[in-house]
N, C-alpha and C positions, 0 to 999 in steps of 0.2 A: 779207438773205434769199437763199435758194437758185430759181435760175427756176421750179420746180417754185413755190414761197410767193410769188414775183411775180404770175404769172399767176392763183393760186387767190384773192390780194388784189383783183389789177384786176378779176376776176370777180363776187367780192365787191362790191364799190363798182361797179359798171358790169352788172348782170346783164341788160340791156335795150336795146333800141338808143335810146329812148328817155330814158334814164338818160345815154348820151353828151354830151348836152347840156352835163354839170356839168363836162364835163375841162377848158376853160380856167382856171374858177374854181380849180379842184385845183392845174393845173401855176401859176396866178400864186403861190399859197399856200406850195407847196414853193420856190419859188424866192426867197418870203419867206422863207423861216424858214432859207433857206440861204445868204445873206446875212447875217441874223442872228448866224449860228455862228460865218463867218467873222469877222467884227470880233470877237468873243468873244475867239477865237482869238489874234488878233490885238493884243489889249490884252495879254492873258496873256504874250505871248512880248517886250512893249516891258519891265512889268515886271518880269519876271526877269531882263532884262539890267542893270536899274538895281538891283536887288538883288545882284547879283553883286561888282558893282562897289564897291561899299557893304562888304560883309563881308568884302574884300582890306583896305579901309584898316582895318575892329577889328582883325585880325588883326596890321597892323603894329603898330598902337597898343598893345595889348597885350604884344608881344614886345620893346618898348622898355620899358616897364614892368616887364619883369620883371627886364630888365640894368641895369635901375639898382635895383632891391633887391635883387640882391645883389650891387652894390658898395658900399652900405650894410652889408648884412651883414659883407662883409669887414674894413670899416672899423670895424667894433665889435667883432670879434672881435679885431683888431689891441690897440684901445686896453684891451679886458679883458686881453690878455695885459701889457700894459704896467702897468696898475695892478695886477695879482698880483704881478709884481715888485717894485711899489714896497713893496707892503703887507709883503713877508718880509723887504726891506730894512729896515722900517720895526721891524719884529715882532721881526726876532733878537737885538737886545740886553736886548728884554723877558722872550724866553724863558730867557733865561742868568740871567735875575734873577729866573723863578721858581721856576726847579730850584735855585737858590743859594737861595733863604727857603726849599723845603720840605726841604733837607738840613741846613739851620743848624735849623729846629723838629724834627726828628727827633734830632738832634742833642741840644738841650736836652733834649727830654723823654727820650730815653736816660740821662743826664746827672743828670736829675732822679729817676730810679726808680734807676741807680748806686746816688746819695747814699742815698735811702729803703732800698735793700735793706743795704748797709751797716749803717745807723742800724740798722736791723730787727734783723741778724743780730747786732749787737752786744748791744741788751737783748734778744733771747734767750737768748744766751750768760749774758747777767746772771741772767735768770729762770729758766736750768735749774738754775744754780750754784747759787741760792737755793732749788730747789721751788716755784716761786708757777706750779705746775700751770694756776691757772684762766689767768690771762695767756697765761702761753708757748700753750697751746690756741691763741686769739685770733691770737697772734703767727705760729706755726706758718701756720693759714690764708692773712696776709699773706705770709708771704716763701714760700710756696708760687705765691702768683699772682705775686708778682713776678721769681717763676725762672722760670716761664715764659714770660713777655717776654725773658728775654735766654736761650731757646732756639737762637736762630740766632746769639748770638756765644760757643759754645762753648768754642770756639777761642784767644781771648784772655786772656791769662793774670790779668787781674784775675778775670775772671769765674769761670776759671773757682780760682781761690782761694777765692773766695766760697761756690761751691759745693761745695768739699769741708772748707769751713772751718760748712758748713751742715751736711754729712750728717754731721761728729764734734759737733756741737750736737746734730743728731736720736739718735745711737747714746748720746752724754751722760745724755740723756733718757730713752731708750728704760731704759740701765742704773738710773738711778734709779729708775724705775716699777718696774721687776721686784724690785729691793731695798726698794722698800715695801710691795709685794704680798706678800714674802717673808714679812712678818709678819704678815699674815692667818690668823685662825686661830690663832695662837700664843696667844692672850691678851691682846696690848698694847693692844686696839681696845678692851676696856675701863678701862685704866690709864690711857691717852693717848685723852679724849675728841675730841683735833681730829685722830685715826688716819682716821676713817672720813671723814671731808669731807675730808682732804688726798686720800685713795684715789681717792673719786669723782671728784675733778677732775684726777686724774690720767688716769682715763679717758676723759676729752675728749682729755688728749693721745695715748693710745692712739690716736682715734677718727683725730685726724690725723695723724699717723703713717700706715706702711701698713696697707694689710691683713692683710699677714701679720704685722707685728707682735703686731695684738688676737689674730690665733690662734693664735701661740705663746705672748700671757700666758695665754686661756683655758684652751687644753692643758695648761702648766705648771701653771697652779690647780688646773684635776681630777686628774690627776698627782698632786698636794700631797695633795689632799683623800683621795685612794683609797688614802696610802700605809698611813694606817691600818687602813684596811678588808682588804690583803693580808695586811700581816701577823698583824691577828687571825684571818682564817680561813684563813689557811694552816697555822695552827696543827694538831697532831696530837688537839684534842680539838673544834676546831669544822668542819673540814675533811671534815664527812660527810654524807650524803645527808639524814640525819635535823634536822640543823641548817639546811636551806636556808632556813625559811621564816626564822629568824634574819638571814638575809643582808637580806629584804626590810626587816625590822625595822630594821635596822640604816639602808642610807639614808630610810628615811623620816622615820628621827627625827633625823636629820644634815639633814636639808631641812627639817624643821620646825623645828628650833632654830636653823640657821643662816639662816632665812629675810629676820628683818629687816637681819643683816648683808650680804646679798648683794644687799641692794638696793641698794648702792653700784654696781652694774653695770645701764648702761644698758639698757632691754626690748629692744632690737634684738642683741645679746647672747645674749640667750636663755643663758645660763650654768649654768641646772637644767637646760635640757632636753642642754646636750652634758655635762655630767656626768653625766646618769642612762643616756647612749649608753655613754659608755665605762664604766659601773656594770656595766651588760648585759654588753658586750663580757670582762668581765676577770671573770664570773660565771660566762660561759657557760664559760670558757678553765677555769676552776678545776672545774666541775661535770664536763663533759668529763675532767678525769682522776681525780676520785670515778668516775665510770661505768666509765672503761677500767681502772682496777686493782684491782676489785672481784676477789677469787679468787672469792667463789661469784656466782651468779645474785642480782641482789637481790631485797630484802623486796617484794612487790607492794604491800601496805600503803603503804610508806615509801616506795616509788618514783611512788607511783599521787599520795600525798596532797603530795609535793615537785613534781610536774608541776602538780599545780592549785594549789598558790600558788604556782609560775612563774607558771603562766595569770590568776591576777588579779591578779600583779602586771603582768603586762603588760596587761591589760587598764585598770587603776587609768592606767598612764603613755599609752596610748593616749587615755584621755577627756581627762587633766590637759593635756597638748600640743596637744589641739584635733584628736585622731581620733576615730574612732565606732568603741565597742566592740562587739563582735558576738557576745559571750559570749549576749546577752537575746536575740538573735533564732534563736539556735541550737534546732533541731528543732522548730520551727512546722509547717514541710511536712513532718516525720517524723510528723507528728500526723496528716498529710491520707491514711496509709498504708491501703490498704481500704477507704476513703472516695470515689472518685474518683466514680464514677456519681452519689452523691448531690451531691458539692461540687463540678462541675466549673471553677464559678468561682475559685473561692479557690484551685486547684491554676494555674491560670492566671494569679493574681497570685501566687502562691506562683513562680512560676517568672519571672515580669518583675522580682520584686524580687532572686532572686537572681541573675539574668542581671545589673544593675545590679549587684549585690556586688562579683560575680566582674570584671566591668571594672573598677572601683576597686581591687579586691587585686591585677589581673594591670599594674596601673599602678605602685602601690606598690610590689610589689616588683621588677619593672623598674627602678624608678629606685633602690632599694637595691645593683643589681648596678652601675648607670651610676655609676661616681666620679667623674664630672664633677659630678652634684648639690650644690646648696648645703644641704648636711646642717645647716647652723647655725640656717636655718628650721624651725620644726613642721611636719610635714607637707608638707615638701617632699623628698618623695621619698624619706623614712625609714618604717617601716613597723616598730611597735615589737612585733606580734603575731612572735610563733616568733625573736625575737630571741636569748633563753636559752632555751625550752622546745622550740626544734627540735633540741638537746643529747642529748633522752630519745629523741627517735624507735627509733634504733640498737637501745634496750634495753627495748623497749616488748612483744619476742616474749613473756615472761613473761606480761603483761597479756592478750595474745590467747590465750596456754595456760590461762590460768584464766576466760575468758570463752568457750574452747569447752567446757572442763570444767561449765562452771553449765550453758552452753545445755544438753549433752547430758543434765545430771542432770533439769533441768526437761523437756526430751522424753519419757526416759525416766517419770517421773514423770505429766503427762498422761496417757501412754498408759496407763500403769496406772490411774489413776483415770477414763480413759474409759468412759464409758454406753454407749458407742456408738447411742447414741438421744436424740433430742433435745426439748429442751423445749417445752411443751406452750406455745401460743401465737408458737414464734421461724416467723420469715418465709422464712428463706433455707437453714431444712436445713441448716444448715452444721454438722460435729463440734462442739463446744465445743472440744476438744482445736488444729483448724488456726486459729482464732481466738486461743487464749492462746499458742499457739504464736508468733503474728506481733506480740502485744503484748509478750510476755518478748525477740524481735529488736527490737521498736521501742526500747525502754528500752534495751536494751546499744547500739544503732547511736547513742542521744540522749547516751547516756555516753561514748562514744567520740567522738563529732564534737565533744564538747566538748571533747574533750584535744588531739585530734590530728587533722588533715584530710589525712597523707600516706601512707607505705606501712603503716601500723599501722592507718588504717582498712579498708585495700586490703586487709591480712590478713584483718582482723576480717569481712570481705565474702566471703572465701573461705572463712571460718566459716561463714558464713550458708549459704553452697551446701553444705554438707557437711551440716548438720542437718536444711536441709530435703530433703534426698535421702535421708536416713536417716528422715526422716520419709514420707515417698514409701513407701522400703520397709518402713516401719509397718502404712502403709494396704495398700501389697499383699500381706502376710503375713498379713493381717487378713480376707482373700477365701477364699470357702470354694475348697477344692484338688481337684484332679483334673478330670475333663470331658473326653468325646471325641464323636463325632461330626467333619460337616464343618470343624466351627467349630473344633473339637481338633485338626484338622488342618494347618489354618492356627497354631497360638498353640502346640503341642508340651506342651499338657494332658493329662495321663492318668487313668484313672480316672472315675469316675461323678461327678457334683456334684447332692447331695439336699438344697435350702434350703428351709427353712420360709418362711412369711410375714415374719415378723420377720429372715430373714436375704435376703430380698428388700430390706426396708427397709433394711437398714445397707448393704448396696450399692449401694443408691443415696444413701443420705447421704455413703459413702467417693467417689460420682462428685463431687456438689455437691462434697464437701472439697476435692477435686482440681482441680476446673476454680476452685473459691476461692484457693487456693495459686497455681495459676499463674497467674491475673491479679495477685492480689497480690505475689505476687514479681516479676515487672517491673515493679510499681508501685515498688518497694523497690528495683531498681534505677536507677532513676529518681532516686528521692530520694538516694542513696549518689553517682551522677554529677554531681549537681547539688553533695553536699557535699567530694567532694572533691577534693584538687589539679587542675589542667585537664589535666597532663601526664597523670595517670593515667587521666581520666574514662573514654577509650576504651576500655580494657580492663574496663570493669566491664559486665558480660553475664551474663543470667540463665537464656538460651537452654536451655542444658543441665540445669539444676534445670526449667523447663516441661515439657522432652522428658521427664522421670522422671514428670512429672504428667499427662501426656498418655498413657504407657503404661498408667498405673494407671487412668485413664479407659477405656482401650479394654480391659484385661483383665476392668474389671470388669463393664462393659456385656456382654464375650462370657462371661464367666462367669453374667451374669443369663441370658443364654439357653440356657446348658446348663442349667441349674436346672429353667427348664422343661422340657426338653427331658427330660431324667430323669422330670419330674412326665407325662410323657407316655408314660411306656415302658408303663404299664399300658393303656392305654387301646390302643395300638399292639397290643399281644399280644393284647387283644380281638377289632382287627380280625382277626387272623390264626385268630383259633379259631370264627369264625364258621362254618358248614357254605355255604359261597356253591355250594356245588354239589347242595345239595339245597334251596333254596328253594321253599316253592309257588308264594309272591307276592309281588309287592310292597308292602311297607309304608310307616308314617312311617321317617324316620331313625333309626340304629342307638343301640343304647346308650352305642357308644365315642363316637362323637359328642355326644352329650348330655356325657358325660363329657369331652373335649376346650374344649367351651364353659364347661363350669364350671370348670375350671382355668384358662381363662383370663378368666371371670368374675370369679372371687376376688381374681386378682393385676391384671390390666391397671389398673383402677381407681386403686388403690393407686401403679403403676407412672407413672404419667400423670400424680398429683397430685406426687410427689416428682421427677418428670428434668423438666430444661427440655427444650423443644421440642426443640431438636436433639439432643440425647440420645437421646430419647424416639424422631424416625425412625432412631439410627442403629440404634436398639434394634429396633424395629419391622421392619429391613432386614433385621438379621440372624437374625432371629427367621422372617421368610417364606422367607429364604433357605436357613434349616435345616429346615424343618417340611412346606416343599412338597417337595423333593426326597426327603423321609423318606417322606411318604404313599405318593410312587411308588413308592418300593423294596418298602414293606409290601406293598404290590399283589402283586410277585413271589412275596412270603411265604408267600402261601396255597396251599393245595394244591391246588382245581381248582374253577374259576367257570363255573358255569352261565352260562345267558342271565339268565333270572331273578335269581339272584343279581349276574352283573354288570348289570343294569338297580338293581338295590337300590345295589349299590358308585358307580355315578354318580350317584344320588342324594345318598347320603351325601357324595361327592364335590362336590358342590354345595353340600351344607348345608357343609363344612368352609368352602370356597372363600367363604362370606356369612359365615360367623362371624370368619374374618381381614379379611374387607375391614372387619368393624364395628368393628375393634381401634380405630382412630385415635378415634371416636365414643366409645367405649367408654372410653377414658383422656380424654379430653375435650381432644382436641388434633387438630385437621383440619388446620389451616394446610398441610402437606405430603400430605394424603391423595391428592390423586390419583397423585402419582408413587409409591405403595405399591400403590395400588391398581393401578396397570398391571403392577406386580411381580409382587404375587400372582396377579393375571391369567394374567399367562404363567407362571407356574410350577406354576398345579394346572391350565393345560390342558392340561399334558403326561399328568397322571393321568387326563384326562376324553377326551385321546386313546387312553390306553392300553386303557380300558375300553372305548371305540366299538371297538378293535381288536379285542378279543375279543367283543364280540358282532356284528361281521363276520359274514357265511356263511364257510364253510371252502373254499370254491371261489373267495371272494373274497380274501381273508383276506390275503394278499400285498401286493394291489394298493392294500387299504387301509393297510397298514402302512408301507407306503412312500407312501402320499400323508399318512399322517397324525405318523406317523414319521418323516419323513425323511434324522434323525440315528440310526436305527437300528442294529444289528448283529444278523449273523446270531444270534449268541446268544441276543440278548435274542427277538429273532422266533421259535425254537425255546422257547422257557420259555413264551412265549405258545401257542404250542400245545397244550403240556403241560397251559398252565392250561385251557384250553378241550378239555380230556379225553382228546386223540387218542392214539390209539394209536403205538408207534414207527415200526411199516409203515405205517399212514397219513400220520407225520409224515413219514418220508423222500423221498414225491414232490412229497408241497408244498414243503420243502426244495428239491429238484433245482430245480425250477419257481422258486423264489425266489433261488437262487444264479446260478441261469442268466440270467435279468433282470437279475441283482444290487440288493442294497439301497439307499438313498439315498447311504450313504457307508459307504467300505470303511477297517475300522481293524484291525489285529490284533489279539485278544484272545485268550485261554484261557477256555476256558467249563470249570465247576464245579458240581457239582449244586445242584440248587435250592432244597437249606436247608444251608450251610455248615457241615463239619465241627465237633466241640467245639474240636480244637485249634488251627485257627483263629483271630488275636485282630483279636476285631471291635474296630471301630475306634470305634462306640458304641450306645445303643440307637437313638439317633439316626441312623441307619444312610441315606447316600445310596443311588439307586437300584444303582449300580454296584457298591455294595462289599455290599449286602444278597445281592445272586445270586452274591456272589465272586468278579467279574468285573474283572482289574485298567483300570483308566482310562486312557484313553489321553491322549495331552499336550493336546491340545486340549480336552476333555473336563474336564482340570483346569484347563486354561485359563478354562473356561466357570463352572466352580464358582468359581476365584477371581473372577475378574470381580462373581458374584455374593455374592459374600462380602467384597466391597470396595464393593460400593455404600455410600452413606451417607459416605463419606470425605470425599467434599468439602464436607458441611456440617460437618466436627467439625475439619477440619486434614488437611493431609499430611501431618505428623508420626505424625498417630495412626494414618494405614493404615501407615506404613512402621511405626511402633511392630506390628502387626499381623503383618507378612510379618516385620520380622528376626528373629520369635519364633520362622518356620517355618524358616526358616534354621539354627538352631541344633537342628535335629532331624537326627538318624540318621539314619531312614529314612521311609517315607511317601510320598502323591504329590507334594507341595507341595517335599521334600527332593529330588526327582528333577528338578524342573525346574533348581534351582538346580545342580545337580552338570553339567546339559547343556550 
C-alpha cells in the first residue's frame, strides 16, 4: 500500500482512541503471520536446490543412453552391409542359371513352332496342289499365327525362306480360286455337281487370304457377269432411251435365276449388292451417252417414262439392301399446301419428319463422295437414290417446257371459265379460279419431286412464279379501268371508274384471291425448300410473286373507292346547284345528303361482309381520305353562301361528318373504328371551319380565318369572300388588311377563277380542295394528302404502300410526279 491507504487502513481499524487498546494484539498477529511466510519461504528455496541437483544427474544419464544406441546402430548397419554381400555372392551363380533356363525354354519353344510352321507349310503346299480348299482354309489360319511369332526373326534366312516359300503357297492358291471361279456361270456348275461346294469352300480360302484378294475376286465376278449385259445393250438396236426399262429387266432376272447359285458366297460378301453398284454405275456411263448424242430434243414421253423406271428401280435396290425408299412418302406436305391455319400441326410434323430425312440423305450422300467408305456394306455410306437417274437431270429442260406449257393452258382456261362469283354457301370468298390454280401447281410440283429433287425442280419453281404472276395480272386486268381524283393521283389512273354492285363484289373477291395467293404461295415455297436439294433450298423465294399480289390488293381496294367516288359525282353537283345564297331557313338536311348515305347504305354492307378487317380499314382510310377533302373543295363550287345558307351547309356538314363515322357500324367491323374515327374528324373539320369562316362578320372575317385556317392562302381567303357576296372594292381592303397581318402560312400559289375553265383536265369528280378552285398545291400540301392517302399502310404491309407510290412514280406529270422529280 501507498501512505496515503496506510493511514486510511490504521484509521479504519483504530477510529477511536479507545479502539487503541487492540494494537498490541494486531502487531503480535502480524509478526505471526510474518514468521510464517518466512520458513515458507524458506523450505521452497531448500527444495529447489535439491531439485536441481537431481535433474543434472537425468540429464547425464540420458546422454549416455543415447551414445550407446547409436553405437548399436552402427553396429548393425555395419553387419547388414556384410550380409548384402554375402547374399550376391551367394545369389550370382543362381542368377546365371536362371537366364541360362529362360533362354534354353525360349529356345525350345522357338524350335518347337520352327518344326510346326515347317510341317504346316509343307501340307499346305500339299492341300493347294490338291484343292482340298476346306483344309488349306484351316491351315492358312495356323501358319498365319505362327508367322507371326517369328515376326522379330526376319532376318534369318530359314525363316525368312519359309516366308516366301508361304507367300508362293498363298499366290498358288489365290491362282487356283480365280481359275475355278472362272467357270462360274459357264454352265459346268450343273455338269459337275461337286463345282459348287468346291467354290464355297474355296471362299474360306478367299476369306483368309487378304483382303484384297476377296475384292479382286468380287470385282472380277461382276466384271464377268456384266460382260454380257454391255455387249447386248451396246448394241445398235437396244442401246436406246426407249429400251431402258429392258435394262432393269434384264439384272433382275440375272439375280433371280442366278440366286441359289450365288449362295456359294458368304452374307459378309454381300456380292448382289456390289454387283448391282457397278450395274448402276456401267448404266448410268451407257445412258449418259444415249442423252448426249441424241441429234433432236428427246421424246418427253420416252424420256419422262425411262426416269421413272430408273426411279423404281432404284427405289426396288434401296428397300432390297436395307435402305428406306422415299418414293411413298413423297408430297404428303405438298397436300398441307393452303391448309396451314387449319392444320397447323401436321405442317409441324410434316417438317420434323423431313428435317430428319434430309439429315439421313445429307449423310448418305457424304459418304458416297468419301472413298474411304466401306462400299461392300449396305448402307454404309452408299446411297442407291440418283445413282443412274441423276444422268437425266441435264435433259430434263424439255419436261419443264411442256409443264409450263399445260400450267399456262390450264390458267388460261380458269380464267375463261371463271364466274367471277362465288358459290353460294363457300366461307372464304375466294375465286374458284386461285384455288384450282394452286391444285393443278400442287399435282405438277407432286409429279416433279418425284423424278427429281435438283435443278429441274428448281426450274420447275421458276415456272410456278411466272404463272402465278401472269395470273396476278389476270386479276388486275380484270379491275374496272380508269379513276382520278386524289387516289388517281397517287396510282397514275385515268378516266372515271362507274361499278355496279356486282362489280363491287368481284373486287372484292379479286382482294380475298390475292391476299389467298400470296399466303399460299409462300406456303408453296416452303414446301419446294423443304423438297429440294439443301444446296439449292436458299434460292427458292416467293417474295416477288407476293409483291405482284400485294399490288393487285392495293389497286384494287383504291379502285373500290373511285367507284364510289364516281357514285358520288351526282350527289356533289347537287351540292353545288343549291341556291345557298338565297335561303329563308333553315331546314332538315339536304337532299344530296340523304343521297350520299344511300350510296353508301347500299354498298358498305355488302363491303364489310366480303373484305376482312384489315382491308376493310384500309378501305375505310382511303375512302375518308378522298370524300373529306372532296366536300371541301365542293364548298369552293358554289357560287355565293349566305348566312342562312351556310348555317344549312354546316348542317349538312355534320350529317355527312355522322354518316362516315357510322361506316365501321355499318359494315359491321369496329375493331379499328376509333382511329377512322379521328380521321374523319379532322378532315370534315376543315369543312365545318370553312363554313364558321364565312358566316364570320366581314369586319371579322380575317382574324377568323387565320385562327380557324391557319394553313390558309391568300387565295383561298379571297374565294371566301366572293362566296360570302362582297363586292371587288369591298374585297380589296379586307385583302390589304389580311395581307398586311399576313395569313397562317405563306405559299406561293397562282389563283384562277372560281369554276375552272373547260379546258382544263380535272383531275376527277372527286376533286381535292386545291385543284377544285385550280389552285396548284404546294409541296407540303401534297405532302399532307400523301400522308393521308398512305394511312392504313401499316396494317396491310409496306409492300402495299410502296406498291401504291411506285405507281405514282411512273406518271408524267401531276403533284405526286413533282415530288419525285425534286
Amino acid at each position: 500500500m501507498d501512505k496515503s491507504s496506510a493511514l486510511d487502513y490504521i484509521n479504519q481499524m483504530f477510529p477511536t482512541e479507545a479502539s487503541l487498546s487492540g494494537v498490541e494484539p494486531l502487531m503480535q498477529k502480524i509478526h505471526s503471520e510474518i514468521r510464517r511466510v518466512d520458513a515458507g519461504i524458506l523450505a521452497a528455496v531448500r527444495q529447489q536446490s535439491n531439485s536441481g541437483t537431481k535433474a543434472k544427474e537425468d540429464l547425464a544419464a540420458a546422454t549416455r543412453a543415447v551414445e550407446e544406441l547409436m553405437y548399436k546402430i552402427r553396429e548393425i548397419k555395419t553387419k547388414a552391409e556384410q550380409s548384402e554381400t554375402m547374399v550376391q555372392e551367394i545369389c550370382r551363380d543362381i542368377k546365371k542359371l536362371d537366364f541360362a533356363k529362360k533362354h534354353i525354354t525360349t529356345t525350345i519353344t522357338a524350335l518347337h513352332r520352327l518344326t510346326m510352321l515347317v510341317s504346316a507349310v509343307e501340307q499346305l503346299q500339299v492341300m493347294a496342289s490338291k484343292r482340298q480348299y476346306k483344309e488349306a482354309a484351316a491351315q492358312l489360319e495356323a501358319v498365319n499365327q505362327l508367322c507371326n511369332h517369328f515376326e522379330a526373326y526376319r532376318d534369318i534366312p530359314k525363316i525368312t525362306e519359309l516366308r516366301e516359300k508361304f507367300k508362293n503357297i498363298k499366290q498358288i492358291l489365290k491362282s487356283h480360286v480365280f481359275s475355278d471361279f472362272s467357270s462360274l456361270g459357264t454352265g459346268k456348275e450343273t455338269e459337275e455337281t461337286n463345282l459348287l461346294q468346291q467354290l464355297s469352300e474355296a471362299c474360306l480360302v478367299v476369306d483368309a487370304l487378304e483382303p484384297s484378294v476377296r475384292e479382286e475376286l468380287v470385282n472380277n465376278f461382276c466384271s464377268r457377269e456384266l460382260t454380257s449385259y454391255e455387249q447386248i445393250f451396246e448394241g445398235a438396236e437396244l442401246a436406246k432411251l426407249d429400251k431402258t426399262e429392258r435394262r432393269y429387266a434384264w439384272i433382275k432376272r440375272r439375280m433371280r435365276t442366278n440366286e441359289e447359285i450365288w449362295k456359294i458366297f458368304p452374307p459378309s460378301w454381300h456380292v448382289p449388292y456390289r454387283l448391282c453398284i457397278q450395274f448402276c454405275k456401267k448404266t448410268r456411263k451407257q445412258l449418259e451417252g444415249i442423252l448426249d448424242y441424241l441429234k433432236d430434243k428427246p421424246d418427253v414421253g420416252t424420256l419422262l417414262l425411262a426416269l421413272q423406271r430408273t426411279l423404281e428401280f432404284e427405289d426396288e435396290l434401296e428397300e432390297k439392301f436395307g435402305g428406306v425408299s422415299r418414293s411413298r412418302e413423297i408430297g404428303q406436305d405438298i397436300e398441307e399446301i393452303g391448309k396451314a391455319e387449319n392444320n397447323s400441326q401436321n405442317v409441324s410434323d410434316i417438317r420434323k419428319k423431313y428435317e430428319k430425312k434430309l439429315a439421313a440423305h445429307q449423310g448418305s450422300v457424304t459418304g458416297e463422295k468419301n472413298g474411304n467408305k466401306d462400299l461392300t456394306v449396305p448402307g454404309a455410306g452408299f446411297n442407291f437414290r440418283g445413282i443412274i437417274s441423276s444422268c437425266f437431270e441435264p435433259h430434263l429442260i424439255v419436261y419443264v417446257e411442256l409443264e409450263e406449257k399445260t400450267l399456262m393452258e390450264n390458267l388460261e382456261k380458269l380464267v375463261q371459265e371463271e364466274t367471277w362469283d362465288i358459290e353460294e354457301g363457300s366461307q372464304n370468298n375466294v375465286l374458284n379460279s386461285s384455288m384450282q390454280l394452286f391444285l393443278i401447281i400442287k399435282r405438277s410440283l407432286k409429279r416433279c419431286s418425284a423424278l427429281t429433287k435438283s435443278q429441274t425442280l428448281f426450274n420447275l419453281f421458276k415456272v410456278f412464279q411466272k404463272i402465278l404472276k401472269a395470273y396476278a395480272t389476270k386479276l388486275f386486268a380484270r379491275l374496272p379501268k380508269g379513276g382520278t381524283g386524289i387516289v388517281a393521283a397517287a396510282t397514275g389512273m385515268d378516266g372515271q371508274i362507274k361499278t355496279s354492285d356486282r362489280d363491287e363484289r368481284v373486287i372484292c373477291y379479286i382482294v380475298n384471291s390475292a391476299e389467298y395467293c400470296h399466303k399460299t404461295s409462300e406456303e408453296l415455297a416452303e414446301s419446294v425448300s423443304k423438297l429440294i436439294d439443301p444446296q439449292l433450298a436458299d434460292a427458292v423465294d416467293m417474295s416477288d410473286v407476293q409483291d405482284e399480289f400485294s399490288a393487285v390488293i392495293t389497286k384494287a381496294l383504291v379502285t373500290l373507292v373511285l367507284g364510289l367516288e364516281t357514285k358520288f359525282d351526282a350527289e356533289m353537283a347537287a351540292m353545288t346547284r343549291v341556291p345557298w345564297g338565297s335561303l329563308e331557313a333553315v331546314g332538315d338536311q339536304s337532299e344530296y345528303v340523304n343521297g350520299i348515305n344511300m350510296i353508301l347504305t347500299s354498298s358498305i354492307p355488302v363491303l364489310g361482309s366480303l373484305l376482312s378487317p384489315v382491308y376493310f380499314q384500309f378501305f375505310l382510310d382511303k375512302l375518308a381520305s378522298s370524300l373529306g377533302p372532296r366536300f371541301y373543295a365542293n364548298i369552293f363550287k358554289c357560287r355565293h353562301i349566305s348566312e342562312t345558307g351556310a348555317q344549312q351547309m354546316l348542317l349538312d356538314t355534320q350529317a355527312v361528318k355522322t354518316i362516315l363515322l357510322d361506316i365501321p357500324s355499318l359494315g359491321r367491323q369496329t375493331a379499328s373504328a376509333a382511329s377512322y374515327s379521328k380521321f374523319v374528324t379532322r378532315e370534315m373539320s376543315k369543312a365545318e371551319a370553312l363554313l364558321k369562316v364565312i358566316l364570320s362578320p366581314v369586319d371579322s372575317v380575317a382574324d377568323t380565318y387565320r385562327a380557324l385556317l391557319p394553313e390558309g392562302t391568300p387565295m383561298e381567303f379571297q374565294r371566301i369572300l366572293e362566296l360570302k357576296g362582297l363586292k371587288k372594292a369591298d374585297q380589296q381592303s379586307i385583302l390589304d388588311d389580311f395581307n398586311k397581318h399576313g395569313p397562317g402560312i405563306t405559299q406561293p400559289a397562282a389563283i384562277v377563277p372560281a369554276v375552272a375553265p373547260p379546258a382544263t383536265p380535272a383531275i376527277s369528280p372527286a376533286m381535292t380542295a386545291s385543284t377544285a378552285v385550280g389552285f396548284i398545291a404546294s409541296r407540303e400540301d401534297v405532302l399532307t394528302r400523301a400522308a393521308a392517302l398512305g394511312r392504313g399502310a401499316a396494317t396491310t404491309g409496306f409492300k402495299r404502300f410502296l406498291a401504291l407510290t411506285e405507281a405514282a412514280k411512273d406518271r408524267k406529270d401531276g403533284p405526286f410526279r413533282k415530288l419525285f422529280n425534286t
